[in-house]
Kinemage of the C-alpha trace (Angstrom):
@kinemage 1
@onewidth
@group {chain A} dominant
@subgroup {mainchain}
@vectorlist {calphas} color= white
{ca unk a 1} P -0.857 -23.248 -12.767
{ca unk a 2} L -0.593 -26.776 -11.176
{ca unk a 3} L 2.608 -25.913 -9.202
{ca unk a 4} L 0.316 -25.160 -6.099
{ca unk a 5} L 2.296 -27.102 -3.818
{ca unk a 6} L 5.276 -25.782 -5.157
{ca unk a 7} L 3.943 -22.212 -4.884
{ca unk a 8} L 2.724 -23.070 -1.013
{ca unk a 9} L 6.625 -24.204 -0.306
{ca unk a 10} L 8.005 -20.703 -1.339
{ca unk a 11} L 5.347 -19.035 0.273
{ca unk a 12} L 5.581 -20.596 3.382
{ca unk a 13} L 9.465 -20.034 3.436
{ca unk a 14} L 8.979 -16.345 2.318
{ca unk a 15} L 6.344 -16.493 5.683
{ca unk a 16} L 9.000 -18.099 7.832
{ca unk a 17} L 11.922 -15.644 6.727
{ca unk a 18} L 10.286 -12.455 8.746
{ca unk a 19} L 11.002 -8.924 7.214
{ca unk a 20} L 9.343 -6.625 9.241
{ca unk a 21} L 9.483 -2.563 7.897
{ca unk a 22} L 13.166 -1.544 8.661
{ca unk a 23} L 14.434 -4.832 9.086
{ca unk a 24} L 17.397 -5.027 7.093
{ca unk a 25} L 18.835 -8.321 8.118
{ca unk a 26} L 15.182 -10.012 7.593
{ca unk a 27} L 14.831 -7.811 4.393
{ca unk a 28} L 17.754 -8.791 2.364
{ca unk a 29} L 17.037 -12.538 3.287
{ca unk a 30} L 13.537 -12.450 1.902
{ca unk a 31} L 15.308 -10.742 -1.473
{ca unk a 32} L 17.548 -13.861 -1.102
{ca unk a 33} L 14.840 -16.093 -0.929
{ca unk a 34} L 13.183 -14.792 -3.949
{ca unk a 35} L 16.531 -14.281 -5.938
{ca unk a 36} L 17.238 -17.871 -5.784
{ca unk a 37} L 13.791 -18.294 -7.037
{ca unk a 38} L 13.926 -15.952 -10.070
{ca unk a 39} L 17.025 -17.829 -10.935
{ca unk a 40} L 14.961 -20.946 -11.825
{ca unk a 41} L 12.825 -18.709 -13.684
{ca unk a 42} L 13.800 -18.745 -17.337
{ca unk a 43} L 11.784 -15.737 -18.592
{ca unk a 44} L 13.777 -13.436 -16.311
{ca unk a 45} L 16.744 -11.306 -18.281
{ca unk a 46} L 17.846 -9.708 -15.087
{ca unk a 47} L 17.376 -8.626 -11.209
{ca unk a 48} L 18.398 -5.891 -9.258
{ca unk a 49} L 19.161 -5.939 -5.531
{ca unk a 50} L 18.459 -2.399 -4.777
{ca unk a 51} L 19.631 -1.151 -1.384
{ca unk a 52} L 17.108 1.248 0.220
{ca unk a 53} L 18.952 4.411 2.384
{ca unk a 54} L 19.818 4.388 6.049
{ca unk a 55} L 20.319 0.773 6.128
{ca unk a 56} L 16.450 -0.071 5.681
{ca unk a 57} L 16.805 -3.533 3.647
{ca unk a 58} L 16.597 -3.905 0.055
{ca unk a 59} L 13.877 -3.324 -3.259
{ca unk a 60} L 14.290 -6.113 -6.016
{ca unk a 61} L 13.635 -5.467 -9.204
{ca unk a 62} L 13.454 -8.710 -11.816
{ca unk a 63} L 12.943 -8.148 -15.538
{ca unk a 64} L 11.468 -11.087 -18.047
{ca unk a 65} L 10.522 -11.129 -21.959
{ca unk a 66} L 12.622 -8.185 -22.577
{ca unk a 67} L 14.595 -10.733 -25.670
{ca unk a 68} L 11.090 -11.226 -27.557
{ca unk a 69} L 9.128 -8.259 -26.957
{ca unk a 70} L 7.388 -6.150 -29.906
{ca unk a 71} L 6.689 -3.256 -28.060
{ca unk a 72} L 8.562 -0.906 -25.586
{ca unk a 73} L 6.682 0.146 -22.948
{ca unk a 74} L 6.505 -2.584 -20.247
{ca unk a 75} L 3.848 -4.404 -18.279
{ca unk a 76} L 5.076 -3.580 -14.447
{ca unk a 77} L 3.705 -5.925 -11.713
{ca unk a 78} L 4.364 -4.219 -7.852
{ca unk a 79} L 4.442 -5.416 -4.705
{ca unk a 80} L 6.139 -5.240 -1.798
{ca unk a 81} L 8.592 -7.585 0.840
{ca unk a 82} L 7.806 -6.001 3.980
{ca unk a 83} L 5.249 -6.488 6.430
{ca unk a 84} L 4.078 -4.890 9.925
{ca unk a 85} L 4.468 -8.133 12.088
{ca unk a 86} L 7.030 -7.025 14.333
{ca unk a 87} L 10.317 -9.873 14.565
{ca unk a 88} L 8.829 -12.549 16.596
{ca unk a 89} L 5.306 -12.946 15.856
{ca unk a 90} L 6.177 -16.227 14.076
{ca unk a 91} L 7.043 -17.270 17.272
{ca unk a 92} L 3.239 -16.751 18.372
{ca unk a 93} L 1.713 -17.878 15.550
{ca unk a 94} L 3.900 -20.026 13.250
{ca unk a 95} L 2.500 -20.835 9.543
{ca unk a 96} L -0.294 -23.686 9.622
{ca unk a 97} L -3.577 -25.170 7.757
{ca unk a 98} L -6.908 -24.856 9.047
{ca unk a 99} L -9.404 -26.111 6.905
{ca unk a 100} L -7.934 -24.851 3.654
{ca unk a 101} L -7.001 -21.426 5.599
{ca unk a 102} L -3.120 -21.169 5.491
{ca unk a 103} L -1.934 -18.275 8.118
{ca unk a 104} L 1.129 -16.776 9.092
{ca unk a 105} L 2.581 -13.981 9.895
{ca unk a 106} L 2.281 -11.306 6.333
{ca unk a 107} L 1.051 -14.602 4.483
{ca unk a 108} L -1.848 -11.908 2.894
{ca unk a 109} L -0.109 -9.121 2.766
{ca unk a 110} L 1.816 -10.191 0.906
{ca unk a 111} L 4.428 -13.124 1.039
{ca unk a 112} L 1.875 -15.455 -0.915
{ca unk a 113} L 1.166 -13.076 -3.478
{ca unk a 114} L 5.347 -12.294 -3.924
{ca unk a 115} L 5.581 -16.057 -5.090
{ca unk a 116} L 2.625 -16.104 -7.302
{ca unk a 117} L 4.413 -13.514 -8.859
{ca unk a 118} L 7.280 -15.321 -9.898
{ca unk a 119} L 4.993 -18.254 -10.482
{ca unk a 120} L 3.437 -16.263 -13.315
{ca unk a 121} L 6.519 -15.700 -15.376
{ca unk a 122} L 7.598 -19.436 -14.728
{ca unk a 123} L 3.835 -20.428 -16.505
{ca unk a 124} L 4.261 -17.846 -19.417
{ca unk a 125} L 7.058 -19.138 -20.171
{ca unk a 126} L 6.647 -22.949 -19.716
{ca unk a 127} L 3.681 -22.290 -21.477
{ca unk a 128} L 5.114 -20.623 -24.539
{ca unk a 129} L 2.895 -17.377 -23.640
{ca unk a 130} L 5.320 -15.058 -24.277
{ca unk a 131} L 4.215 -11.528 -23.634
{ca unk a 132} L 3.904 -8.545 -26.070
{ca unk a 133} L 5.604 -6.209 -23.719
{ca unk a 134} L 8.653 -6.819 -21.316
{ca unk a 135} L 7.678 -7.534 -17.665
{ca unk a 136} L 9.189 -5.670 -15.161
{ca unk a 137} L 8.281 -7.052 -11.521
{ca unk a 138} L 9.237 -4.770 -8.306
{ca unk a 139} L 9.192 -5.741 -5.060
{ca unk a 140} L 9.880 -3.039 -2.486
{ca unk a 141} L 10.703 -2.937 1.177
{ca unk a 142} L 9.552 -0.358 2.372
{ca unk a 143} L 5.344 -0.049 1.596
{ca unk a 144} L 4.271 -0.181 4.629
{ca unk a 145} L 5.891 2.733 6.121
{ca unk a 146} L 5.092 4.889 3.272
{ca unk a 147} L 7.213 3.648 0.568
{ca unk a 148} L 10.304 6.500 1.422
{ca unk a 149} L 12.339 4.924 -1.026
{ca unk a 150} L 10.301 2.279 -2.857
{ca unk a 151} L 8.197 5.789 -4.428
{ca unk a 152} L 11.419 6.875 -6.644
{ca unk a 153} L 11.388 3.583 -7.868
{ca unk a 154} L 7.607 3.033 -8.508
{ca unk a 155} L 7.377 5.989 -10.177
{ca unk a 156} L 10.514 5.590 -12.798
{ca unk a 157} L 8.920 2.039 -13.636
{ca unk a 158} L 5.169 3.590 -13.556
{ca unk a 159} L 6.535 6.308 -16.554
{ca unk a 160} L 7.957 3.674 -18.879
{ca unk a 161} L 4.827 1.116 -18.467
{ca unk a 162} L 1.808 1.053 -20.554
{ca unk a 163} L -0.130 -0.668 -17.704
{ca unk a 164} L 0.435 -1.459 -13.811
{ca unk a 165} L -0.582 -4.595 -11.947
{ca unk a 166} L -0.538 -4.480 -8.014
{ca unk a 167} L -0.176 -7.180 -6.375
{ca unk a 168} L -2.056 -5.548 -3.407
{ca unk a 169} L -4.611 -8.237 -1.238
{ca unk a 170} L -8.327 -8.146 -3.099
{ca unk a 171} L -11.597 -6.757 -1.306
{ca unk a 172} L -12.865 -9.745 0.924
{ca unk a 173} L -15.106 -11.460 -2.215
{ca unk a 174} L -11.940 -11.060 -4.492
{ca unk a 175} L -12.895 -7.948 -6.098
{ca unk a 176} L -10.071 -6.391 -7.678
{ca unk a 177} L -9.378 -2.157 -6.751
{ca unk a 178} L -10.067 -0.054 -9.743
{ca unk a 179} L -10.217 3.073 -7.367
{ca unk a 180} L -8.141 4.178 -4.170
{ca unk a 181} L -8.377 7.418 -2.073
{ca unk a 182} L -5.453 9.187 -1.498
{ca unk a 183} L -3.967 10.145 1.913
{ca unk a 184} L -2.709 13.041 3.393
{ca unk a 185} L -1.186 13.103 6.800
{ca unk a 186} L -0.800 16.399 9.572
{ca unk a 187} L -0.177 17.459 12.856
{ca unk a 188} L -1.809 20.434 14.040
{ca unk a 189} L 0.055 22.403 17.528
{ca unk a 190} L -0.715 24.818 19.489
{ca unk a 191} L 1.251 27.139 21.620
{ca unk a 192} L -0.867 28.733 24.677
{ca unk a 193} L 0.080 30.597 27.720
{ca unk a 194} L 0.216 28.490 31.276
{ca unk a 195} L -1.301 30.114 33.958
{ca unk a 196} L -2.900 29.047 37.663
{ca unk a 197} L -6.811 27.801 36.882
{ca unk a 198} L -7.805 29.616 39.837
{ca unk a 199} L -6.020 32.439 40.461
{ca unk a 200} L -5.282 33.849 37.373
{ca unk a 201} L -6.661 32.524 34.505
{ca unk a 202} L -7.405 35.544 32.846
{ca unk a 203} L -3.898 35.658 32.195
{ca unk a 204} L -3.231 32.279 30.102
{ca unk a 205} L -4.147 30.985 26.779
{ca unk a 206} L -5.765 27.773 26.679
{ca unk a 207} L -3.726 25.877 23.729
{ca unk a 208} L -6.319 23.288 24.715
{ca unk a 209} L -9.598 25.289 24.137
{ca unk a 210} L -8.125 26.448 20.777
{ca unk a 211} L -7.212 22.965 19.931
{ca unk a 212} L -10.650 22.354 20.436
{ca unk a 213} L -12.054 25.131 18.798
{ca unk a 214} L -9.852 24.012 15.538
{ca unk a 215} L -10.637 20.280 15.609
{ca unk a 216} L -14.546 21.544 14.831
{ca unk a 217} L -13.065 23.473 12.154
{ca unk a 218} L -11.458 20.291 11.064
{ca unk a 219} L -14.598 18.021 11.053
{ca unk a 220} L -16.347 20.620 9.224
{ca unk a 221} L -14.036 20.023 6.264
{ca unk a 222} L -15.452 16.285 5.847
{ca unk a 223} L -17.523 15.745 2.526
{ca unk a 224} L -19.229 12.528 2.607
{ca unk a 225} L -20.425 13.200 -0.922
{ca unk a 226} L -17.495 13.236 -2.292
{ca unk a 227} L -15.508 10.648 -0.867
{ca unk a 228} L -13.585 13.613 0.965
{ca unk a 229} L -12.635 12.663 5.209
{ca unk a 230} L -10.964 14.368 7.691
{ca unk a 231} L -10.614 13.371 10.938
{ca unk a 232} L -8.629 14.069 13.961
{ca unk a 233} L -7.633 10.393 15.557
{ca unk a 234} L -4.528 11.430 18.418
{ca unk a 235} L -5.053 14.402 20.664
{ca unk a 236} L -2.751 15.626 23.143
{ca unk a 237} L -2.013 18.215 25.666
{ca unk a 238} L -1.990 20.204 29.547
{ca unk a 239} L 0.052 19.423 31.670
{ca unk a 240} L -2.221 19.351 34.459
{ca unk a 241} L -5.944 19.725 35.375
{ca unk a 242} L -5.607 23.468 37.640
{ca unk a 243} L -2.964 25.347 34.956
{ca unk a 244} L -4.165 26.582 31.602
{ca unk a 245} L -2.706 24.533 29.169
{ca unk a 246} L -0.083 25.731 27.443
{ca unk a 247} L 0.620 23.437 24.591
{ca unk a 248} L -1.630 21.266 22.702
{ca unk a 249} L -1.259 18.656 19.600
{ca unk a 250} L -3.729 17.178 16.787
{ca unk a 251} L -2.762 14.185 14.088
{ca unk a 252} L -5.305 14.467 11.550
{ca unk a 253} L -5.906 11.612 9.038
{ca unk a 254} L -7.266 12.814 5.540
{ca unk a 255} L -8.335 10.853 2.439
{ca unk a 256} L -9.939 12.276 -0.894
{ca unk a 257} L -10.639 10.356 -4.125
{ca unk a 258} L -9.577 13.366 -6.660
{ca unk a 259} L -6.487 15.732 -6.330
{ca unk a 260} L -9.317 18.405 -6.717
{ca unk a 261} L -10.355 17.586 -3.008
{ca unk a 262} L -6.646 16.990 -1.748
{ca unk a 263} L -6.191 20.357 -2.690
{ca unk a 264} L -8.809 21.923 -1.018
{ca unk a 265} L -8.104 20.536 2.133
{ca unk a 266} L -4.156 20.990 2.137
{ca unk a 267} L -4.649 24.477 1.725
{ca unk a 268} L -7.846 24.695 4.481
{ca unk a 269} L -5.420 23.132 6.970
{ca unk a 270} L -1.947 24.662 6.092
{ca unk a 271} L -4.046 27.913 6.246
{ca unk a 272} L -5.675 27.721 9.575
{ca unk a 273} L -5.872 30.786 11.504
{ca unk a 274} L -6.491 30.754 15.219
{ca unk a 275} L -9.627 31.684 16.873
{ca unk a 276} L -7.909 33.488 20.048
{ca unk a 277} L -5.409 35.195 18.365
{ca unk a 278} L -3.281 34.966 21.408
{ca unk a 279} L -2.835 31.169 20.710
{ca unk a 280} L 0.261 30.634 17.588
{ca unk a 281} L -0.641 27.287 15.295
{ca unk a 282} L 1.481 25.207 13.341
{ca unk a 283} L 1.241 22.830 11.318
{ca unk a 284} L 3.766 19.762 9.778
{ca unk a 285} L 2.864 17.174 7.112
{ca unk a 286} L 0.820 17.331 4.034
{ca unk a 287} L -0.660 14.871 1.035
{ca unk a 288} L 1.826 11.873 0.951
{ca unk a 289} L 0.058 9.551 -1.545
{ca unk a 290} L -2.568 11.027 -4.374
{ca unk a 291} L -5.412 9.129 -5.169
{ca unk a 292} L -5.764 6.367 -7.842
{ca unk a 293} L -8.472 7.555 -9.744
{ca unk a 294} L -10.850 5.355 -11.711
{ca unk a 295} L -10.443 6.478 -15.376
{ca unk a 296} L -11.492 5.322 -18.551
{ca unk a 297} L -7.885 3.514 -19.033
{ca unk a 298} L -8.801 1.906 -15.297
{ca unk a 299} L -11.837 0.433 -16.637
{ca unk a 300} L -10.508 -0.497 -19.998
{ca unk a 301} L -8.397 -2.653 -17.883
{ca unk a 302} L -10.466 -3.818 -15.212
{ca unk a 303} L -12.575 -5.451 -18.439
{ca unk a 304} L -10.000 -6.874 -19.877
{ca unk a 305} L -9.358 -8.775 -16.505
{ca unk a 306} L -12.913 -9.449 -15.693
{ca unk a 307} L -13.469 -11.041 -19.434
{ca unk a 308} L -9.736 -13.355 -18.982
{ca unk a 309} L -12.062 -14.157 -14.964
{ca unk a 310} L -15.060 -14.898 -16.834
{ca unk a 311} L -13.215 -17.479 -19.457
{ca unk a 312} L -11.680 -18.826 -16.180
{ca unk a 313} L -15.061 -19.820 -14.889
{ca unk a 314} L -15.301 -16.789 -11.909
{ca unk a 315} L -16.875 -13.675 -11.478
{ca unk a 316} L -14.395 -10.744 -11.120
{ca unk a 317} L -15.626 -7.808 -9.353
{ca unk a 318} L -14.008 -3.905 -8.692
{ca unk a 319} L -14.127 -2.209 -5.198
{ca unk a 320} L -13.241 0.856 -4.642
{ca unk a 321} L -11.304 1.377 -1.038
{ca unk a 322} L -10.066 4.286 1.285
{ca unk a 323} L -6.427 2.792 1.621
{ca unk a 324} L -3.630 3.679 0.069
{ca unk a 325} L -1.257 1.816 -1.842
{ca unk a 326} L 1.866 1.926 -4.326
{ca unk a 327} L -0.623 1.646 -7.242
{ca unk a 328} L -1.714 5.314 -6.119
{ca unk a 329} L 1.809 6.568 -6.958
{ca unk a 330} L 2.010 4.598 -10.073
{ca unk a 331} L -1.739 6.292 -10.968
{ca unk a 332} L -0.062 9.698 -10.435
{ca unk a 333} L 2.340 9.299 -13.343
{ca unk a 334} L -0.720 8.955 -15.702
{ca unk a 335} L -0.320 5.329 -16.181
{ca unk a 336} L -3.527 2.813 -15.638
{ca unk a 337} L -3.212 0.665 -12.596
{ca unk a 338} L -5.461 -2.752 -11.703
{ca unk a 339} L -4.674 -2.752 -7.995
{ca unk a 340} L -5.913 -5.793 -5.718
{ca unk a 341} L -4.474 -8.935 -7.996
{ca unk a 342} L -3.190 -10.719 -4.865
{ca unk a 343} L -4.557 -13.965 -3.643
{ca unk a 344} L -7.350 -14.046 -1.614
{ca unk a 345} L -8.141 -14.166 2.112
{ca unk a 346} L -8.465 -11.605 5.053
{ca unk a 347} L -6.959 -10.570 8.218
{ca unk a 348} L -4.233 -8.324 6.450
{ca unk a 349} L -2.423 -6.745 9.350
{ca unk a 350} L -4.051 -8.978 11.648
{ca unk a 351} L -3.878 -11.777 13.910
{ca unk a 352} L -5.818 -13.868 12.157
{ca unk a 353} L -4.184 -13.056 8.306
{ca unk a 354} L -4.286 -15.903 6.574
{ca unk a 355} L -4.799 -16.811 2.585
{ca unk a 356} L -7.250 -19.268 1.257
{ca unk a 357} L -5.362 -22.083 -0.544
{ca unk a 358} L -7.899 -22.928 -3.233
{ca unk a 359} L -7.521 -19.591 -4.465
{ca unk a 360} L -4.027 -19.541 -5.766
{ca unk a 361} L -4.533 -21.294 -9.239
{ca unk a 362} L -7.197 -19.089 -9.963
{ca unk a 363} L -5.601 -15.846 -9.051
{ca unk a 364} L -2.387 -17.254 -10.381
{ca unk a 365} L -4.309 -17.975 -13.843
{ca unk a 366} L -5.854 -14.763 -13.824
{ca unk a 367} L -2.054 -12.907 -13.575
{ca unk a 368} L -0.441 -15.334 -16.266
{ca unk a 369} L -2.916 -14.606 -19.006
{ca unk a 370} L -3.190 -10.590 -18.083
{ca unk a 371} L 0.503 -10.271 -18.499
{ca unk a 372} L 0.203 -12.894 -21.339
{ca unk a 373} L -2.326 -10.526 -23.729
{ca unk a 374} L -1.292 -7.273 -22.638
């Protein structure tokens, strides 16, 4: 891994190319970028250009070692092209250097990672470390928003892998992410009666008092213990302060490290009942990405990394985290997942994102000999 500078230069054009979610035009040219790329790449048997629906961009999907493997079942490595830097934020803050800090625009999250990715199937096979399994790497364009598309795909890859390796930005001392909570996602309304506040309130329905009422309800659900949170972040409703309000609207945020928990508190919310019975609830939404749960296969894996770091001359720690990512759908389908392989740095989503050069032959050597021995 002594292509730094040659890893930088994609990087930075990757950075410079922005693909914001739902950016089709700045989509497909990233998948340009990095098709060109791959081409160089002599491992690689094939790539996809996989159009995602309503116009939303594209997914790529390269596969490598497929000629020489021994076994079946892949190795898939995931990641994803799109970022949440609105078009124009290059503009503001254009890829530089500051004391071995390189930032940009998605740089973290995760442009630099996308080329290390293709960097590691250049060095296996430069370096005559051909792989047991074939590689499958995925890139999809639509993560950030929920992965609407890029799920199918995650998930038919996921089901033929033995292991998955996500490409996801490490915890801030480069820990890797042996465990993620999953998310679930509602919105809670309320339909009241209006009436006057002072001349006859008697005869209205506060949607806004129930709200209320409900959003203690809500809170009540959180177990700290368990990893289990639910909390109520947007609030609306009224229409004004002297008429009982007649409509009323809750988001609530949840996350839950086992599909035990999600359970419980899917059917605690889809089941709420109202306290004046006057007042009619409803509720939308409901778990959109299960948890990645730290098994015995997670570990298993996690030490095989953190014994390749150790040979490598660096510690290699596990986090566990409350965000989400493709690795939990990829957990779902039973498969073990090392999420958190990206290269290191802060700021993901951020002003101040940025990657810290000295970090990419490391993480770069740490991807090239997992895929190498797997």
């Amino acid at each position: 891994m002594g292509r730094q500078a040659e890893v930088l230069a994609l990087t930075r054009e990757l950075v410079e190319q922005e693909s914001p979610s739902g950016d089709a035009e700045g989509s497909r040219a990233v998948v340009s970028i990095l098709e060109r790329a791959a081409r160089a790449v002599k491992s690689v048997d094939s790539f996809e250009r996989i159009p995602a629906p309503n116009d939303y961009g594209e997914h790529l999907r390269l596969r490598a070692f497929g000629g020489g493997a021994k076994v079946a079942r892949s190795t898939l490595i995931v990641g994803h092209t799109d970022t949440v830097h609105p078009r124009g934020t290059l503009r503001q803050r254009p890829w530089r250097e500051d004391g071995g800090r390189l930032y940009g625009p998605g740089i973290y999250d995760m442009k630099a990672s996308c080329a290390l990715a293709l960097e590691t199937l250049r060095a296996c096979a430069e370096l005559s470390l051909a792989p047991q399994r074939p590689v499958v790497l995925l890139l999809t364009c639509d993560e950030e928003e929920g992965s609407m598309s890029g799920r199918a795909l995650v998930e038919e890859e996921s089901r033929r892998a033995e292991q998955v390796l996500v490409l996801e930005p490490p915890a801030r001392d480069g820990s890797v992410k042996t465990e993620r909570k999953g998310t679930g996602h509602f919105v809670l309304s309320v339909e009241g009666r209006a009436a006057h506040a002072g001349l006859e309130p008697e005869k209205g329905v506060s949607a806004v008092l129930e709200i209320a009422r409900q959003i203690e309800r809500l809170h009540a659900l959180n177990d700290y213990a368990s990893g289990t949170t639910v909390n109520v972040g947007l609030l609306s409703g009224g229409t004004a302060s002297n008429v009982v309000a007649a409509q009323a609207c809750a988001e609530i945020d949840v996350r839950f490290k086992t599909m035990e928990q999600a359970e419980r508190i899917n059917s605690a919310i889809l089941n709420l009942r109202p306290f004046d019975e006057r007042a009619r609830l409803s509720v939308e939404g409901g778990i959109n990405r299960p948890p990645m749960e730290r098994t015995e296969a997670v570990v298993n894996l996690y030490t095989k990394a953190r014994g390749i770091a150790a040979a490598l001359d660096f510690e290699l720690g596990e986090a566990s985290v409350g965000g989400a990512s493709d690795g939990n759908f990829a957990a779902a389908c039973g498969v073990a997942v090392l999420d958190g392989l990206g290269v290191e740095g802060d700021g993901a989503h951020a002003a101040h994102e940025h990657i810290i050069a000295g970090s990419i032959i490391r993480r770069g050597a740490l991807l090239a000999a997992l895929v190498a021995t797997l």
